[in-house]
C-alpha positions as CSV (number, residue, x, y, z in Angstrom):
1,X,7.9,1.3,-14.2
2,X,5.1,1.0,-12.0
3,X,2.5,3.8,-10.6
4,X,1.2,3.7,-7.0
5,X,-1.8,5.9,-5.8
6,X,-3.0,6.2,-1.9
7,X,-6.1,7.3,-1.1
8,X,-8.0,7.0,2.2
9,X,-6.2,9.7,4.1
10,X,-7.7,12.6,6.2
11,X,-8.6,13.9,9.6
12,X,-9.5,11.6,12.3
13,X,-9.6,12.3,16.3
14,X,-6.9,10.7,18.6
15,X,-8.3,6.8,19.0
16,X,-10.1,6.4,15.6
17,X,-9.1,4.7,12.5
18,X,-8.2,5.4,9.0
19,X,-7.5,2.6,6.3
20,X,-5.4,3.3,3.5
21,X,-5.4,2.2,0.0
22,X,-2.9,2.1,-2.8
23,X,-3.4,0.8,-6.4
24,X,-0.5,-0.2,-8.5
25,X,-0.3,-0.3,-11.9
26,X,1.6,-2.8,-13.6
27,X,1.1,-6.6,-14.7
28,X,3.7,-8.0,-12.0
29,X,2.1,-6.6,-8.9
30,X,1.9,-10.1,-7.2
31,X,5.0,-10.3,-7.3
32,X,6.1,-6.8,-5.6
33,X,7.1,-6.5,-2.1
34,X,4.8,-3.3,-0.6
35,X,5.8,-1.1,1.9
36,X,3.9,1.9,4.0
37,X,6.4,4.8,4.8
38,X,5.7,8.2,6.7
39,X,6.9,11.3,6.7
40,X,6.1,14.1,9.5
41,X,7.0,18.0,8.9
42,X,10.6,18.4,10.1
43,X,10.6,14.6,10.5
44,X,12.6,12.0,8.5
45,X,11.0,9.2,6.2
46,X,10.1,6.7,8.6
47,X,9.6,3.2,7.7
48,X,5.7,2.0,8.6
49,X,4.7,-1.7,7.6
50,X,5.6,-4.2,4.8
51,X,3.9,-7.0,2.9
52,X,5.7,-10.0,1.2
53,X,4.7,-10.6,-2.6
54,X,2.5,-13.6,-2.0
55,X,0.7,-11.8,1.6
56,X,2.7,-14.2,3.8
57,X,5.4,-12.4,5.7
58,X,4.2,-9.1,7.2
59,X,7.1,-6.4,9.4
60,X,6.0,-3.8,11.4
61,X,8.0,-0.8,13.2
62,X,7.5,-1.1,16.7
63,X,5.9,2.2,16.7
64,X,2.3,1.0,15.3
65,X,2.5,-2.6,15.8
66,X,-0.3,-3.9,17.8
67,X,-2.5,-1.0,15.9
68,X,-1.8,-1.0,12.3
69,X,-2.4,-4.0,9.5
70,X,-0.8,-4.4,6.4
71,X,-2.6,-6.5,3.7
72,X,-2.9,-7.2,-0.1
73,X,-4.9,-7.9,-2.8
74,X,-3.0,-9.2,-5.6
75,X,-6.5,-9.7,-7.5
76,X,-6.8,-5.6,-7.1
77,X,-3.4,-4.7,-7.5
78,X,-3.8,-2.8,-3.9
79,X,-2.3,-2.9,-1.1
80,X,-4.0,-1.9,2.5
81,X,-2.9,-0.2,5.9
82,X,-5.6,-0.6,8.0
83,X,-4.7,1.6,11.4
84,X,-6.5,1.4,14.5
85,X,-6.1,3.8,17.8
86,X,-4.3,6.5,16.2
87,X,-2.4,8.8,18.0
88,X,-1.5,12.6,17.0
89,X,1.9,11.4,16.9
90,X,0.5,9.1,13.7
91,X,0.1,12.3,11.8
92,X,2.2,12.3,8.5
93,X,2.2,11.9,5.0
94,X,2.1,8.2,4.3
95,X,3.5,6.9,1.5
96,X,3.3,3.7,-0.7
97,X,6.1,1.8,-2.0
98,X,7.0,-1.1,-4.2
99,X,9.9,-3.2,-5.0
100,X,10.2,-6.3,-7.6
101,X,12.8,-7.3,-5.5
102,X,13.1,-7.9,-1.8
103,X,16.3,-6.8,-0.4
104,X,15.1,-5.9,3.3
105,X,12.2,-4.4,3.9
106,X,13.2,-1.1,4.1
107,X,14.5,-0.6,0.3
108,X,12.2,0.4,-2.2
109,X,11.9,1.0,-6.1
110,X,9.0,2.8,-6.6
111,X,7.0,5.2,-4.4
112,X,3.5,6.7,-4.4
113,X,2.6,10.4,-4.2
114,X,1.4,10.4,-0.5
115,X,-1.7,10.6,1.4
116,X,-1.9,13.2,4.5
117,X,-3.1,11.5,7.8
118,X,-4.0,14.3,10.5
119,X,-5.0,12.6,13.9
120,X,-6.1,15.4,16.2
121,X,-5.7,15.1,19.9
């Protein structure tokens, strides 16, 4: 079993930035793919950004790459999603996510309890 918590969501105007955190538990986190998901009202779950294990294979959906960043810290058992020139349409609940085992990049074993993300316009 393994826990994830986000943190660094709020409100931010159209244009500004917001980097999220999550903090696993667990004593395998290194080797745990990570994933960022989002979820808008009325919206499906829509995949954001993943992180290979070891930090050195990054995917992005088309609709944030250029402007957001995925990154790791095994050391901190965290996980980043740096995002940059946020649009209103960037509003959601983001989630974290974790897998042991990598699949694709779109399935996941474990998810965190979200973090709202308002971008006003």
């Amino acid at each position: 079993q393994v826990q994830l918590v986000e943190s660094g969501g709020g409100l931010v105007q159209a244009g500004g930035s917001l980097r999220l955190s999550c903090v696993a538990s667990g004593r395998t986190f290194s080797s745990y793919t990570m994933g960022w998901f989002r979820q808008a009202p009325g919206k499906e779950r829509e995949f954001v950004a993943a992180i290979s294990s070891s930090g050195d294979s990054t995917y992005y959906a088309d609709s944030v790459k250029g402007r957001f960043t995925i990154s790791r810290d095994n050391a901190k058992n965290t996980v980043y999603l740096q995002m940059n020139n946020l649009k209103p349409d960037d509003t959601a609940v983001y989630y974290c996510a974790a897998t042991p085992y990598r699949s694709s990049w779109y399935r996941y074993d474990y998810w965190g309890q979200g973090t709202q993300v308002t971008v006003s316009s």
